[in-house]
MILORO-184105 format. One record per residue: residue number from 0; residue in three letters; x, y, z of N, C-alpha, C, O in turn. Coordinates in steps of 0.2 Angstrom, whole numbers, plus 5000, padded with zeros to 4 digits. Atoms other than C-alpha are relative to their C-alpha. Layout:
N
- NUM;ala;X;Y;Z;X;Y;Z;X;Y;Z;X;Y;Z
...
This chain:
265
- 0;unk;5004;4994;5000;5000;5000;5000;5004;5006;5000;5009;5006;5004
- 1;unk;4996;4995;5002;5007;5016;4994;5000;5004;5008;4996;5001;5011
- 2;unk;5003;4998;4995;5008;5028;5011;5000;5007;4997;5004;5009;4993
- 3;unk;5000;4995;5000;5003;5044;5011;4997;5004;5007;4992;5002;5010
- 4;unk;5001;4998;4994;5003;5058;5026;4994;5004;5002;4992;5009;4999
- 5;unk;5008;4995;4998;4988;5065;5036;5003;5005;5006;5001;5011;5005
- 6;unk;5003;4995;4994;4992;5074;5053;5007;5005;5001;5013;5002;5001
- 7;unk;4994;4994;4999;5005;5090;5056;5000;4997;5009;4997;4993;5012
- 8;unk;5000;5001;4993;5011;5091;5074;4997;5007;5001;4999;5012;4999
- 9;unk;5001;4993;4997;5000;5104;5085;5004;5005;4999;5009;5003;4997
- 10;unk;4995;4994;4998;5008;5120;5086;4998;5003;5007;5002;5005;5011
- 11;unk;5001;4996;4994;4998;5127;5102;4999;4995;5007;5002;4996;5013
- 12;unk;4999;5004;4995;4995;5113;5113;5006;4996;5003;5007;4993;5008
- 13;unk;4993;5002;4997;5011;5106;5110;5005;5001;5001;5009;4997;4999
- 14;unk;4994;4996;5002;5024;5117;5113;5005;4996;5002;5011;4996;5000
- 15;unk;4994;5004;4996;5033;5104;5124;5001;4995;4996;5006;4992;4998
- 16;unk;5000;5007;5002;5032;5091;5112;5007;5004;4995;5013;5003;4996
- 17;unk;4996;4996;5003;5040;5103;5098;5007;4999;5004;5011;4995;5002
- 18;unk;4994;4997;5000;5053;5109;5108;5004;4993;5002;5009;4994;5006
- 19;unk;4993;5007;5001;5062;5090;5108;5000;5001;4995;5006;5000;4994
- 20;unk;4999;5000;5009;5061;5091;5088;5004;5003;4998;5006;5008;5001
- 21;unk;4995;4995;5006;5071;5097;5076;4993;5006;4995;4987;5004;4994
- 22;unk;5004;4995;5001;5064;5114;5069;4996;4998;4992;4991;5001;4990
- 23;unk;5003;5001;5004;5061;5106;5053;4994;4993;5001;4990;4992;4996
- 24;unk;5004;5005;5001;5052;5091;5059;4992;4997;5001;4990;5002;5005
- 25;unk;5008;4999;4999;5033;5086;5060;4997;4993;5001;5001;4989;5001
- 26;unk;5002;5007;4998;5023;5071;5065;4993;5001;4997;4988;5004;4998
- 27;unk;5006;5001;5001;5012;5066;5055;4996;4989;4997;5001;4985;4997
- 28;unk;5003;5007;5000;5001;5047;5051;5000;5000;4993;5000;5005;4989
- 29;unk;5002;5003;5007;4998;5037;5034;4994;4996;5000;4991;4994;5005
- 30;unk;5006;5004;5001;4985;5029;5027;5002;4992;4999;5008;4991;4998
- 31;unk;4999;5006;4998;4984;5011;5030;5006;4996;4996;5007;4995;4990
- 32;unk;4996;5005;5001;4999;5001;5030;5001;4993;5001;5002;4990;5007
- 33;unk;5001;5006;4999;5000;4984;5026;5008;4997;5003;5014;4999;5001
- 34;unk;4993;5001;4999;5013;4974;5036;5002;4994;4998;4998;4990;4996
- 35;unk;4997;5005;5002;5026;4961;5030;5000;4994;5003;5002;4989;5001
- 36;unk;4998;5007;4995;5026;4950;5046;4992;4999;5002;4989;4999;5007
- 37;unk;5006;5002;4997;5010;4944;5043;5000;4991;5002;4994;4989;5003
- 38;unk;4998;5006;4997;5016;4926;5049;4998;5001;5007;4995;4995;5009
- 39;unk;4999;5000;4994;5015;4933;5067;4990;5006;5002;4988;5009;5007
- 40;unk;5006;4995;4998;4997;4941;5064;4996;4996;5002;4996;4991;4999
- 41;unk;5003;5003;4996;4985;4935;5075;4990;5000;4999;4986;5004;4999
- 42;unk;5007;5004;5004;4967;4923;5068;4998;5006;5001;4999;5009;5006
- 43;unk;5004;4997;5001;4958;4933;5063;4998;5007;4999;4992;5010;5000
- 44;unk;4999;4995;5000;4965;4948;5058;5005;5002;4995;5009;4998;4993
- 45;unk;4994;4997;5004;4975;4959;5046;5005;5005;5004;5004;5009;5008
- 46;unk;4993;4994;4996;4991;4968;5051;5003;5005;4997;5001;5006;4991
- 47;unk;5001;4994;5003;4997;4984;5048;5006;5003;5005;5007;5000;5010
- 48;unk;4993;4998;4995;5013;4993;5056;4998;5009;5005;5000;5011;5010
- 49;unk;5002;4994;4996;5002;5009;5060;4992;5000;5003;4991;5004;5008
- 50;unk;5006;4999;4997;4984;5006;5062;4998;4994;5005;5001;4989;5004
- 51;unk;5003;5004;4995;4974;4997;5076;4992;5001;4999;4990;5006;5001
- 52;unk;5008;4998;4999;4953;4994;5075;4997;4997;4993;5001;4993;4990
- 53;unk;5005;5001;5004;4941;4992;5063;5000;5003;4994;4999;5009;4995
- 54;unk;5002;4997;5007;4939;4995;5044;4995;4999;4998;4995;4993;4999
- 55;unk;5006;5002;5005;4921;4993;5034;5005;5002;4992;5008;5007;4992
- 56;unk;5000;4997;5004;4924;4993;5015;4993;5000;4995;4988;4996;4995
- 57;unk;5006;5003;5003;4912;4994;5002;4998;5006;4997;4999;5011;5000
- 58;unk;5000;4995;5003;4906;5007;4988;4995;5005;5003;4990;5003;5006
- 59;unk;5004;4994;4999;4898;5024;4990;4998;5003;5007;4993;5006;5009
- 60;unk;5001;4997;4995;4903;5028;5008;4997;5008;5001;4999;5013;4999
- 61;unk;5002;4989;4997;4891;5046;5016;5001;4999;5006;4998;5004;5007
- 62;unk;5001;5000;4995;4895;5043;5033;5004;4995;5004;5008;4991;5001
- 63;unk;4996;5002;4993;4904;5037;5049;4999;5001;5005;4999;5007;5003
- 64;unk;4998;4998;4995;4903;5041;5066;5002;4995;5004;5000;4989;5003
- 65;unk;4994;5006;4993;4914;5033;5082;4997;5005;5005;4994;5011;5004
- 66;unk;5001;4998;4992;4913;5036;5101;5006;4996;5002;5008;4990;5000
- 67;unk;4995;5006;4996;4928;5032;5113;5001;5005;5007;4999;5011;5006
- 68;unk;4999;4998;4996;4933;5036;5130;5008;5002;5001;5012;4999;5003
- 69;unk;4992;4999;4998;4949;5047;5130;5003;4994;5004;4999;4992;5007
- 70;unk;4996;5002;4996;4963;5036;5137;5004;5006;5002;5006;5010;4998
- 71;unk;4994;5000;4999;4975;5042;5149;5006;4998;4998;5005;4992;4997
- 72;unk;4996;5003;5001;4993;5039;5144;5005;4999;5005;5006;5003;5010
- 73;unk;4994;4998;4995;5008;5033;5154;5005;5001;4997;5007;4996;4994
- 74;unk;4993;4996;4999;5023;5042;5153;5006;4999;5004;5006;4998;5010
- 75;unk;4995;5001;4998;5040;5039;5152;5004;5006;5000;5002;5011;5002
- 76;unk;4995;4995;5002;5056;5049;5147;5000;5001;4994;5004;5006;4992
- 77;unk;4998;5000;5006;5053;5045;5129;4992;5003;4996;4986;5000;4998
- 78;unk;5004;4998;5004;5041;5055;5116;4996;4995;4997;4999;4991;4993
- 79;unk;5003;5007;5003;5025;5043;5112;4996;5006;4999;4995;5011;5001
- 80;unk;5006;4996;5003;5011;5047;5102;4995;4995;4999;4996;4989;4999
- 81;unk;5007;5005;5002;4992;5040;5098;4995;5004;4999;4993;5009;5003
- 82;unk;5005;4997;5002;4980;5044;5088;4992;4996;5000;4993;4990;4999
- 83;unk;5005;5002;4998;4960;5039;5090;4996;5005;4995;4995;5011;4996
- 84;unk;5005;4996;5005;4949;5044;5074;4996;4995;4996;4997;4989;4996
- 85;unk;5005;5003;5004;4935;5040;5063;4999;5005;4993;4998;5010;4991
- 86;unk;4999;4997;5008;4935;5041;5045;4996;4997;4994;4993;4992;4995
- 87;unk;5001;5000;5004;4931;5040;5029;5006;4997;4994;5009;5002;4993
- 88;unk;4994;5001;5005;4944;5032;5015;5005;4999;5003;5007;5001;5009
- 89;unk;4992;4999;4996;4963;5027;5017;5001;4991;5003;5007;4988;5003
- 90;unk;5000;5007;5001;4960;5008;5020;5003;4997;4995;5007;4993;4995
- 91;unk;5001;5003;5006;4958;5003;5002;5003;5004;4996;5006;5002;4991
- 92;unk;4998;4995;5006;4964;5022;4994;5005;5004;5004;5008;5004;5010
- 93;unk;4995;4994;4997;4974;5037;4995;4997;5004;5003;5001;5008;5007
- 94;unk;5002;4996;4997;4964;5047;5002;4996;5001;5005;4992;4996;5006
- 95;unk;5003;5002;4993;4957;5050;5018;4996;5007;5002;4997;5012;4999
- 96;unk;5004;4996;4999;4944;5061;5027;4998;4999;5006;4993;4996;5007
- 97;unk;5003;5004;4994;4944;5060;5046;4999;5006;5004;4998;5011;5002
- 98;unk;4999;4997;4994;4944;5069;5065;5000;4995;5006;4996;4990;5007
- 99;unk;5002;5003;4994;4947;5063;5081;5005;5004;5006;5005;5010;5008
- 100;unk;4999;4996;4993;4957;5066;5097;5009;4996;5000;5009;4992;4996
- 101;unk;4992;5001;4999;4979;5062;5101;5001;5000;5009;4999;5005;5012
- 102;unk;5000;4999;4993;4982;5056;5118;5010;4998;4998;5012;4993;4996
- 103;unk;4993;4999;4998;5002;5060;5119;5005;4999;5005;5002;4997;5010
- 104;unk;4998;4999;4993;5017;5060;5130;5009;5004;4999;5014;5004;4996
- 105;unk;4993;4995;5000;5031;5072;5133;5004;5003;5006;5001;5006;5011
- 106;unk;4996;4998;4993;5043;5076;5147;4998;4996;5005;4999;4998;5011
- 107;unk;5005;5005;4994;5032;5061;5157;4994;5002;5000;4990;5000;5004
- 108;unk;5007;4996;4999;5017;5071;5156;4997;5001;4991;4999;5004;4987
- 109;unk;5007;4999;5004;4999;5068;5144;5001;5005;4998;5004;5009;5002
- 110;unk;5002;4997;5005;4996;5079;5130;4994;4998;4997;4994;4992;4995
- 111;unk;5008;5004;5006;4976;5077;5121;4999;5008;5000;5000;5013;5004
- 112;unk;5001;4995;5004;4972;5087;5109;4995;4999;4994;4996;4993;4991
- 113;unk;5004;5003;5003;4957;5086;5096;5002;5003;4994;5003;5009;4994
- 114;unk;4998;4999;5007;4960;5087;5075;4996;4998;4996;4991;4993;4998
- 115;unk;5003;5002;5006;4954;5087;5059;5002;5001;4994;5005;5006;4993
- 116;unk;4997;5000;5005;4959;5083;5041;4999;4998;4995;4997;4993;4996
- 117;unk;5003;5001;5005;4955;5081;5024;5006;5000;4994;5007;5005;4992
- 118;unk;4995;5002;5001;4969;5073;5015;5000;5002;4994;4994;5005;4993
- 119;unk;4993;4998;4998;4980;5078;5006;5001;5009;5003;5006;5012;5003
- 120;unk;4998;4993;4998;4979;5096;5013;5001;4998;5009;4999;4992;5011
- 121;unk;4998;5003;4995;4986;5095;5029;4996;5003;5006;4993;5008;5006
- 122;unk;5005;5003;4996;4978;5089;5047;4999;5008;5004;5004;5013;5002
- 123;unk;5000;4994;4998;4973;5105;5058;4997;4999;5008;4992;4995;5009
- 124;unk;5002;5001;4992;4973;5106;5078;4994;5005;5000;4994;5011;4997
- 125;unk;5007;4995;4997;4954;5113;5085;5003;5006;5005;5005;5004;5010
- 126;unk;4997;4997;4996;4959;5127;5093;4993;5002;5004;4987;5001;5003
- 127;unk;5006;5001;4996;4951;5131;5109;4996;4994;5002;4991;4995;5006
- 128;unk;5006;5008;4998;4942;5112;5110;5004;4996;5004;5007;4991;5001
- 129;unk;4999;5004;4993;4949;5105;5127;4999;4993;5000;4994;4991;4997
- 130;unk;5004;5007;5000;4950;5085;5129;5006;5000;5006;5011;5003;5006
- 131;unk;4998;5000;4995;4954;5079;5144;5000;4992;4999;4997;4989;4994
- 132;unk;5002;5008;4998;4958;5057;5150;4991;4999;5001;4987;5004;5004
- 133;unk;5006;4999;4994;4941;5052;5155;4993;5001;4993;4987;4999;4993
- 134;unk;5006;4995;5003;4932;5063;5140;4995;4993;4997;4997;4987;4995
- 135;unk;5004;5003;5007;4917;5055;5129;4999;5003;4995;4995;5007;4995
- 136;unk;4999;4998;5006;4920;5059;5113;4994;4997;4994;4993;4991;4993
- 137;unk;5003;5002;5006;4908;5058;5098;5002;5004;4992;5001;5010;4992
- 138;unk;4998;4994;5004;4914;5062;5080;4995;4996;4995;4991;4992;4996
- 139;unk;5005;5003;5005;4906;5060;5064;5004;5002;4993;5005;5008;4991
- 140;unk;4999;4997;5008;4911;5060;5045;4997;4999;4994;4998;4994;4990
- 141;unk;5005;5000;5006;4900;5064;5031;5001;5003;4994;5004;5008;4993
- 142;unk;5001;4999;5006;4896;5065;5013;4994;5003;4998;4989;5000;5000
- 143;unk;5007;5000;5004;4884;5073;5002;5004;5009;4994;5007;5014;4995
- 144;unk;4999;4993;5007;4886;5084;4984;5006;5001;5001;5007;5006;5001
- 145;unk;4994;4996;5001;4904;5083;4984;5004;5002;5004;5010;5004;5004
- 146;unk;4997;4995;4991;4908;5090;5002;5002;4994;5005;5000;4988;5004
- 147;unk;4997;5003;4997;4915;5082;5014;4998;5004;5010;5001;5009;5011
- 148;unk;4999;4996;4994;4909;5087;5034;5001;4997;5006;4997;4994;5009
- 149;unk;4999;5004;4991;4918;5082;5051;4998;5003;5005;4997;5009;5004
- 150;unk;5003;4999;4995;4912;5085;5067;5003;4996;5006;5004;4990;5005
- 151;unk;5000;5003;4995;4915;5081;5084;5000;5004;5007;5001;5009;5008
- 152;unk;5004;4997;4992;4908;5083;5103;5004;4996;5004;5005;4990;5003
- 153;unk;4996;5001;4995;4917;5083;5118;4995;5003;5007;4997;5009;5008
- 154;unk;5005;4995;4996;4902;5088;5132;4997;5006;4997;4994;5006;4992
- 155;unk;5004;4996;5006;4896;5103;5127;5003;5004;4995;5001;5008;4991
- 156;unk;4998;4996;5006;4908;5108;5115;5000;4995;4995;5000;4988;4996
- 157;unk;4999;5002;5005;4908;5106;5098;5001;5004;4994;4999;5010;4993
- 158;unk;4999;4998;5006;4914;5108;5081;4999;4997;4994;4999;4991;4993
- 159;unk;5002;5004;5007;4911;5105;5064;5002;5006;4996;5003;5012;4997
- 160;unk;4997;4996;5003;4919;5111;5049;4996;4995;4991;4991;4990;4991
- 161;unk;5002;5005;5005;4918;5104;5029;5007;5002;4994;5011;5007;4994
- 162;unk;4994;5000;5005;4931;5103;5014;4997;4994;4994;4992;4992;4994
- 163;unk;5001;5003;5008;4932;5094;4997;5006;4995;5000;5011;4996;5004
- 164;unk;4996;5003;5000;4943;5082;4994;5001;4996;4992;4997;4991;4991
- 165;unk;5000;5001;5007;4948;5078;4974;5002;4993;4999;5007;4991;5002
- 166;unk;4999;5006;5003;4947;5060;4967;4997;4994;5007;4997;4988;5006
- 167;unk;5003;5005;4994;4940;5055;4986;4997;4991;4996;4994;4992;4991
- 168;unk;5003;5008;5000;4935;5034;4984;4994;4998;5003;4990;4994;5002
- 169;unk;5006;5001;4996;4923;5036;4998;4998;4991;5000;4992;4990;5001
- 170;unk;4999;5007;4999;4928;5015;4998;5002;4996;5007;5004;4990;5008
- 171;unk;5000;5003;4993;4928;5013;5017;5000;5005;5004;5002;5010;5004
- 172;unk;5001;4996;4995;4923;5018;5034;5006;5000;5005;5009;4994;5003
- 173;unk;4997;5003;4996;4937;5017;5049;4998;5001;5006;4994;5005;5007
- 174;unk;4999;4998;4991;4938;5017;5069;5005;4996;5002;5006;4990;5003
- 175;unk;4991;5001;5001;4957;5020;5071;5004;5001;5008;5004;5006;5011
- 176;unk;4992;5000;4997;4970;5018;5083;5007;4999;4997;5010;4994;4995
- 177;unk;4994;5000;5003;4986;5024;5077;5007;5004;5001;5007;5010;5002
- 178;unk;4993;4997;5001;5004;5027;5076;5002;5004;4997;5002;5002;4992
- 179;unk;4999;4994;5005;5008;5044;5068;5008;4998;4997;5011;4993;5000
- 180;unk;4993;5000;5001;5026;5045;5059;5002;5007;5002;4998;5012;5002
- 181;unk;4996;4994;5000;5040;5059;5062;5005;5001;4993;5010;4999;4991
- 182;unk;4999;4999;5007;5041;5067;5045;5006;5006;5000;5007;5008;5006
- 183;unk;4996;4996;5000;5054;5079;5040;5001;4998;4989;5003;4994;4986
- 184;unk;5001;5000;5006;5051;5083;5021;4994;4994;4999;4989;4992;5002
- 185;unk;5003;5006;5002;5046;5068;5012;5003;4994;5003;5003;4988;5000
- 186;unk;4996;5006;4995;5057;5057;5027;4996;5000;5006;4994;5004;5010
- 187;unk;5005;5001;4995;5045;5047;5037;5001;4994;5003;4999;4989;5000
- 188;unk;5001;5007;4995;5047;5035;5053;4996;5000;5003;4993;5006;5003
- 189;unk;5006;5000;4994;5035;5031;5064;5003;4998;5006;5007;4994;5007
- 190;unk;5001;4999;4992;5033;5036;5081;5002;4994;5004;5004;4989;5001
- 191;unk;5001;5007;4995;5034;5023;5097;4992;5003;5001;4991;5009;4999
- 192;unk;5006;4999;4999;5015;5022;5101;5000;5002;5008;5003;5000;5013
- 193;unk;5001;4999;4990;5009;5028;5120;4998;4995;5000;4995;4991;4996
- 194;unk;5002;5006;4998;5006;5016;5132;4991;5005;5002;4991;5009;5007
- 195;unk;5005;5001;4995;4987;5019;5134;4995;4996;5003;4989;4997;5004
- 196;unk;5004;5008;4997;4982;5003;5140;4996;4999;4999;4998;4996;4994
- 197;unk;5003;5003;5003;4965;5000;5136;4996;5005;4999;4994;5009;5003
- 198;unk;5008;4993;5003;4951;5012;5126;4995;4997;4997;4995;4993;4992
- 199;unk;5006;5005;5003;4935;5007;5124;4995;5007;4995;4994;5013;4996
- 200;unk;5001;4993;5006;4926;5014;5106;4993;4995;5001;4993;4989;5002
- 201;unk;5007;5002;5002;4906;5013;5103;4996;5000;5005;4998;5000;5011
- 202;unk;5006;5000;4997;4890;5015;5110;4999;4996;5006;4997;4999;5012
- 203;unk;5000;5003;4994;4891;5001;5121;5002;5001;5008;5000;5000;5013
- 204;unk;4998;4998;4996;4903;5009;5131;5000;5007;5001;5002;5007;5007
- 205;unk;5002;4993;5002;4900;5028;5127;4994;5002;5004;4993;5007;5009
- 206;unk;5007;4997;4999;4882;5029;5130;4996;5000;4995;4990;4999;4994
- 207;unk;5002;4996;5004;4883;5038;5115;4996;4999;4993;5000;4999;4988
- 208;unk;5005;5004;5003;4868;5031;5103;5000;5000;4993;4995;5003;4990
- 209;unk;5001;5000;5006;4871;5027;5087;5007;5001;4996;5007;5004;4991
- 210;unk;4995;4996;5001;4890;5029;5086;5004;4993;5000;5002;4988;5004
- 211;unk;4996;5004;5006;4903;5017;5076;4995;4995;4996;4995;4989;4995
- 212;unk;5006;5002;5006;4889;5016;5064;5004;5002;4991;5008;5007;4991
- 213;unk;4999;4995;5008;4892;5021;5044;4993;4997;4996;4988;4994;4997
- 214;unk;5004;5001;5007;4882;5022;5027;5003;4997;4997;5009;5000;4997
- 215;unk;4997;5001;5006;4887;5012;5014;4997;4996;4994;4994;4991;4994
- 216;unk;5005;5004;5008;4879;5012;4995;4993;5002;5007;4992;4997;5010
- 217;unk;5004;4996;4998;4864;5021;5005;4996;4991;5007;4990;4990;5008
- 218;unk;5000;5003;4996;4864;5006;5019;5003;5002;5006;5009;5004;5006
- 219;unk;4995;4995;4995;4867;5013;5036;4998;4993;5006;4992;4990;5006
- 220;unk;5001;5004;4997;4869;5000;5050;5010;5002;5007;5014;5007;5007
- 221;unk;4993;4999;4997;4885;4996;5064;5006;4997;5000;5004;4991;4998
- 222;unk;4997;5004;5005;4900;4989;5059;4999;4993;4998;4998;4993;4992
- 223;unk;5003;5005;4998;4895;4971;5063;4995;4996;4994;4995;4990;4992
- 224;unk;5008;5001;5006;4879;4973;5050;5004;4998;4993;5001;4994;4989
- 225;unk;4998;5001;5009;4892;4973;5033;5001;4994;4998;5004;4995;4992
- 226;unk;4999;5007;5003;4894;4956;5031;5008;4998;5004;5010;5002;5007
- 227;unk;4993;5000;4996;4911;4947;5037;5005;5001;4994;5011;5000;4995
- 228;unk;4996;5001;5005;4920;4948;5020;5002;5006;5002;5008;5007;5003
- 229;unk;4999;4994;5001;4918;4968;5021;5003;5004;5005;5006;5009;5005
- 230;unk;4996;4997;4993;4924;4970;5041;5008;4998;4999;5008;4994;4995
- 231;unk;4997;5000;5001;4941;4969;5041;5004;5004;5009;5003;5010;5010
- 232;unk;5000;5001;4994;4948;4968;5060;5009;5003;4999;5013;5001;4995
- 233;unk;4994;5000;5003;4966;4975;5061;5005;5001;5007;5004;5004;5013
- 234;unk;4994;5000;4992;4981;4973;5075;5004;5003;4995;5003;5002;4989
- 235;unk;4993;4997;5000;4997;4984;5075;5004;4996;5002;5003;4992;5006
- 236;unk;4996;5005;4999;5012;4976;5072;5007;5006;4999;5008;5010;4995
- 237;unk;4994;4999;5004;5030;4982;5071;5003;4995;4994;5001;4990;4992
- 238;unk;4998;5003;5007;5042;4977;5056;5004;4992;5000;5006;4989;4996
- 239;unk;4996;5006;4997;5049;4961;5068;4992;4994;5000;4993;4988;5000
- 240;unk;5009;5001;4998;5028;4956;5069;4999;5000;5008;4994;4997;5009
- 241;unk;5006;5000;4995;5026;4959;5088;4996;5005;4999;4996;5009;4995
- 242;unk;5007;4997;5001;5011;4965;5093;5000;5007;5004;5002;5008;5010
- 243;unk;4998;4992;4994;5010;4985;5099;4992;5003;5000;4991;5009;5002
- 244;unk;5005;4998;5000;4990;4986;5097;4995;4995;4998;4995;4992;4992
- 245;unk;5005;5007;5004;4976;4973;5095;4993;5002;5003;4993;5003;5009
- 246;unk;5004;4999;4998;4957;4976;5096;4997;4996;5001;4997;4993;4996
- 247;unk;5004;5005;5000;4946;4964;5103;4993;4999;4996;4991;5004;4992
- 248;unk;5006;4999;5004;4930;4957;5095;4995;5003;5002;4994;5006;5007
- 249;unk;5009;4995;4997;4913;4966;5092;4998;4997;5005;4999;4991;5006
- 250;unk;5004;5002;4994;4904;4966;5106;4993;4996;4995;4994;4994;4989
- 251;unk;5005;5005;5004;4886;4956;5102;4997;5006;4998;4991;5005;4996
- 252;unk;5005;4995;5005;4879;4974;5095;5001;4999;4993;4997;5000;4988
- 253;unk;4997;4999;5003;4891;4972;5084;5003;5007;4998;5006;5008;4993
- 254;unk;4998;4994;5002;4894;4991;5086;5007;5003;5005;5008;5009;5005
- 255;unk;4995;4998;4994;4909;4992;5100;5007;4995;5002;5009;4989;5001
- 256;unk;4991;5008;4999;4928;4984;5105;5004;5006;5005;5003;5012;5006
- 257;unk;4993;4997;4998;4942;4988;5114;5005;4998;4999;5008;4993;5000
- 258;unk;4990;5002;5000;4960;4991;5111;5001;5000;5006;4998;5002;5010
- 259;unk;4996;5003;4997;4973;4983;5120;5007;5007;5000;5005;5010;4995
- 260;unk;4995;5000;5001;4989;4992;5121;5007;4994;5001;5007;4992;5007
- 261;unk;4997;5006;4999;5005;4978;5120;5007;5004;5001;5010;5004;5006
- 262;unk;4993;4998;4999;5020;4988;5117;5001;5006;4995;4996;5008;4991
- 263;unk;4999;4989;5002;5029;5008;5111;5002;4998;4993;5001;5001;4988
- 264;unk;4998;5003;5007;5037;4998;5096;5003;4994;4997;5004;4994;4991
């Protein structure tokens, strides 16, 4: 799978993260990456060296939305990163259409911060939109006429924005857990992942009613509903194949799971 990048690093909320970097450097994520040590991938699952959770594919995606409960991170002496979003495209294609929230870690101490991005233009921190451990988050990302619009609620705040996106596929839904890389130009490693132990996404554990659902081809259900050829279950791996993230199965809604965290890389 070709990779191509979605997320900048903050500028406002992370100053502390910034000031270990080099002034040219940026952290940003790819679109799904398939991994080579799929010998070490675990029944029932595809692997991938950056993403962790769930993909739907299947034509004519309008819709997405996820729920998850901020994780806290724990914090060492070494810069980790994790991102938690829900999207549009980037599985199957190049392009991708998401928002969610980055639980960090810098100097031993938590960084979360909530974004949004509309691939290839690059990812954009919410300014002003507070996320704390603890939070319940709901995002949502839709299609109609061409546009593209994310959203997401964190209590009572909220944002919502909209963009375009050229040659969009709209070929799959996600609900991500992922490693970002440290970009500098077109040079890109990925991150160690934070330890955030375990995060639970969907309704079942949320509350929040109706959330890691999509439309696809104007059928709107939760992941669970798309048959099993079109679900597609995914563990993080490093390029060794242990395991640095793995989701368990749907719950019996079929609309909910929780990540694992196993190891930073």
């Amino acid at each position: 799978m070709e990779k191509t990048v979605r997320m900048f690093l903050p500028s406002l909320a992370i100053l502390a993260l910034s000031s270990l970097l080099p002034a040219f450097a940026t952290t940003q994520a790819v679109v799904f990456s398939h991994s080579t040590g799929t010998s070490n991938c675990p029944t029932g699952t595809v692997c991938s060296t950056n993403w962790s959770g769930f993909a739907v594919t299947g034509s004519g995606v309008t819709d997405a939305k996820g729920s998850w409960i901020v994780p806290s991170v724990t914090c060492g002496s070494s810069t980790t990163y994790s991102s938690y979003w829900v999207g549009i495209d980037g599985y199957s294609s190049n392009t991708v259409e998401q928002t969610g929230t980055d639980s960090d870690c810098s100097s031993g101490h938590g960084v979360y911060y909530a974004w949004y991005e509309f691939y290839p233009a690059a990812s954009v921190q919410i300014s002003g939109f507070t996320v704390h451990p603890g939070d319940k988050v709901s995002t949502e990302v839709s299609y109609s006429g061409g546009v593209f619009t994310t959203s997401i609620t964190d209590g009572s705040q909220h944002f919502s924005t909209t963009g375009t996106v050229s040659g969009a596929a709209r070929s799959s839904a996600e609900w991500i857990v992922e490693r970002p890389s440290l970009c500098s130009g077109r040079h890109c490693k990925l991150t160690s992942l934070s330890n955030f132990g375990t995060v639970s996404l969907g309704n079942d554990y949320t509350g929040i009613a109706s959330t890691n659902y999509a439309t696809i081809n104007g059928a709107t259900g939760g992941i669970g509903s798309f048959g099993s050829s079109n679900i597609h279950r995914i563990t993080m791996i490093n390029n060794s194949g242990t395991t640095l993230a793995e989701p368990s199965v749907l719950t019996s809604s079929g609309t909910s799971f929780t990540e694992t965290w196993f190891a930073s890389s």
